[in-house]
C-alpha positions in Angstrom: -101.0 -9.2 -53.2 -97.6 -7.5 -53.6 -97.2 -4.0 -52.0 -95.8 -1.5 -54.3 -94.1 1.3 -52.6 -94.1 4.5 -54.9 -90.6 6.3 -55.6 -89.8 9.7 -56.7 -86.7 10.3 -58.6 -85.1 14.1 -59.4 -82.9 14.2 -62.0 -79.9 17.5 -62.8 -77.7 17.1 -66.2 -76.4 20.4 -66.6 -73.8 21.4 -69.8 -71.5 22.9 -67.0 -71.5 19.6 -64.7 -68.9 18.8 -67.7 -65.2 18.2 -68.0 -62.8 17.6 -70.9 -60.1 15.0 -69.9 -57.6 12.8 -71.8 -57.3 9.7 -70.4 -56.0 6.1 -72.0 -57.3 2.5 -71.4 -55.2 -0.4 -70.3 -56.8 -2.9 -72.9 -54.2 -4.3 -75.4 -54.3 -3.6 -78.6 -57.5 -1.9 -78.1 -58.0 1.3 -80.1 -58.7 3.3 -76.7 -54.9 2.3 -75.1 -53.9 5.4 -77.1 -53.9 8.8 -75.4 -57.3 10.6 -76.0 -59.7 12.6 -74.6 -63.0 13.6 -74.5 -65.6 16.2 -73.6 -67.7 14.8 -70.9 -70.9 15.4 -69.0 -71.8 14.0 -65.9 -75.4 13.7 -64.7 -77.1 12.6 -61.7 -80.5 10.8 -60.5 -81.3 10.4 -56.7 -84.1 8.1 -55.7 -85.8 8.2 -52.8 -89.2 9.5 -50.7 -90.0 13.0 -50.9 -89.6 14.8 -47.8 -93.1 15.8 -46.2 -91.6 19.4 -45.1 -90.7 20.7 -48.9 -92.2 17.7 -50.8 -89.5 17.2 -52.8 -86.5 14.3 -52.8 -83.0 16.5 -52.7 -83.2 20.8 -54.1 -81.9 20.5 -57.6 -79.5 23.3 -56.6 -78.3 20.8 -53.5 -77.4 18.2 -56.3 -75.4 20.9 -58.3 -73.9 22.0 -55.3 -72.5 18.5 -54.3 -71.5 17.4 -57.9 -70.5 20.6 -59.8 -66.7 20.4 -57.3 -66.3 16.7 -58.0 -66.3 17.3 -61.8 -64.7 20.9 -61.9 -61.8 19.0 -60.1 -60.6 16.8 -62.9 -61.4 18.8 -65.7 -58.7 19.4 -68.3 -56.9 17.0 -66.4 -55.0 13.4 -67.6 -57.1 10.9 -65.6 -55.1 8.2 -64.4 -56.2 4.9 -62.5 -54.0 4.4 -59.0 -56.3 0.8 -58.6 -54.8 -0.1 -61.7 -51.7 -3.5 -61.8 -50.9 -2.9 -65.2 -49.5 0.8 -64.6 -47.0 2.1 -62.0 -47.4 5.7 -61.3 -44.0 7.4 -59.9 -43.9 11.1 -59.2 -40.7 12.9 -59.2 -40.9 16.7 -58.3 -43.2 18.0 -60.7 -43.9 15.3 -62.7 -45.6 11.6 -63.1 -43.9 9.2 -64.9 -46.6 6.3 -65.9 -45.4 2.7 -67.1 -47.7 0.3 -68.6 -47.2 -3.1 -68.8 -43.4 -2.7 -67.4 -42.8 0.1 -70.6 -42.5 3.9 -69.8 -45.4 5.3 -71.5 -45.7 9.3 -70.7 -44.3 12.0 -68.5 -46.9 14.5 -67.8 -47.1 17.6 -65.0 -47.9 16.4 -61.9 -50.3 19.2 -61.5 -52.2 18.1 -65.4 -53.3 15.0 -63.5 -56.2 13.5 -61.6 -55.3 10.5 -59.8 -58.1 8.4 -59.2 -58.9 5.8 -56.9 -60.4 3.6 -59.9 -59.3 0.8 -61.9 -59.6 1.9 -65.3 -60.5 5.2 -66.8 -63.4 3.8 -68.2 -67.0 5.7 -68.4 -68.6 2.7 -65.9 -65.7 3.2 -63.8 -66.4 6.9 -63.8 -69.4 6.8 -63.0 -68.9 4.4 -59.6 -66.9 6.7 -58.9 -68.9 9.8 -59.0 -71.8 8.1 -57.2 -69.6 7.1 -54.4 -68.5 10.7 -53.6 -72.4 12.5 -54.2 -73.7 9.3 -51.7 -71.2 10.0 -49.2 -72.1 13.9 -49.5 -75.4 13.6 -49.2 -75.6 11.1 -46.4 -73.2 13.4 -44.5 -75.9 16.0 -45.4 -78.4 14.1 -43.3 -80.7 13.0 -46.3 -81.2 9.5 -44.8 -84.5 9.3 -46.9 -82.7 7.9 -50.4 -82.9 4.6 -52.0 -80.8 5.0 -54.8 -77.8 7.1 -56.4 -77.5 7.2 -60.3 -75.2 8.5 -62.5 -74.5 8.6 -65.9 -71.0 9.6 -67.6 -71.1 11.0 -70.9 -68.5 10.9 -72.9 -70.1 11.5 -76.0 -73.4 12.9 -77.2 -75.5 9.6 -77.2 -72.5 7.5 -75.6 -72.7 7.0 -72.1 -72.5 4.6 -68.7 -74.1 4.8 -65.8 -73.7 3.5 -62.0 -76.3 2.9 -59.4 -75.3 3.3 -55.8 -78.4 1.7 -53.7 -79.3 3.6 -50.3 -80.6 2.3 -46.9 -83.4 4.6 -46.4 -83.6 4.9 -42.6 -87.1 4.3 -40.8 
């Protein structure tokens, strides 16, 4: 017989854990390669046991807490990928020069950007990357107890990716 080893998941979507960002994909001919942006929201899902002290997984207001920096820190930004071989990135004083595909493409303010350690500005890619950084925030906040890391990018009401980062729980 297969033992089944219950879970409890806590969840925190918030309207202010959102940013509005342009950003461009490096896809030929694709109708996203143009400059855009969009309004986006960014929610999270942590996995895990509940602790037997407070009987919950992680304080809602912990989660917020974690996140609510990562997201204020790009928004009304250009995202731009620096994992990305199609586009070279050069800054020169106060501004960021980006060439795609060998062809200089925009000049924006050095300080209107968010360089990301990504490859592609993409929603999935987004997401990766925001589970990454809440993982490594809560680990370093001792919450040992976690399976799983999920989040979801919105980048449109009823549009979104998501990204599961799996956790050792420790024994």
């Amino acid at each position: 017989m297969e033992q089944v080893t219950a879970r409890f998941a806590v969840t925190v979507s918030k309207d202010y854990l959102g940013f509005s960002s342009a950003h461009f994909i490096t896809l030929r001919g694709h109708a996203c390669e143009s400059l855009h942006g969009h309004n986006y929201r960014v929610g999270v899902t942590v996995t895990g046991d509940v602790d037997p002290e407070c009987a919950f997984v992680v304080d809602f207001a912990v989660l917020k807490r974690i996140l609510k920096p990562y997201v204020d820190a790009i928004d009304h930004r250009v995202l731009l990928p620096t994992n990305n071989t199609k586009l070279v990135l050069q800054e020169a004083g106060d501004t960021l020069t980006v060439e795609y595909l060998g062809q200089h493409r925009f000049t924006f303010p050095v300080a209107d950007c968010a360089l990301l350690p990504i490859s592609n500005t993409t929603a999935e890619m987004l997401a990766e990357y925001f589970a990454g950084l809440v993982k490594k925030a809560l680990l370093d906040e001792g919450y040992q107890h976690l399976t799983a890391i999920d989040i979801e990018v919105e980048e449109n009401v009823g549009q979104a990716a998501s990204y599961r980062a799996e956790c050792s729980p420790v024994s």
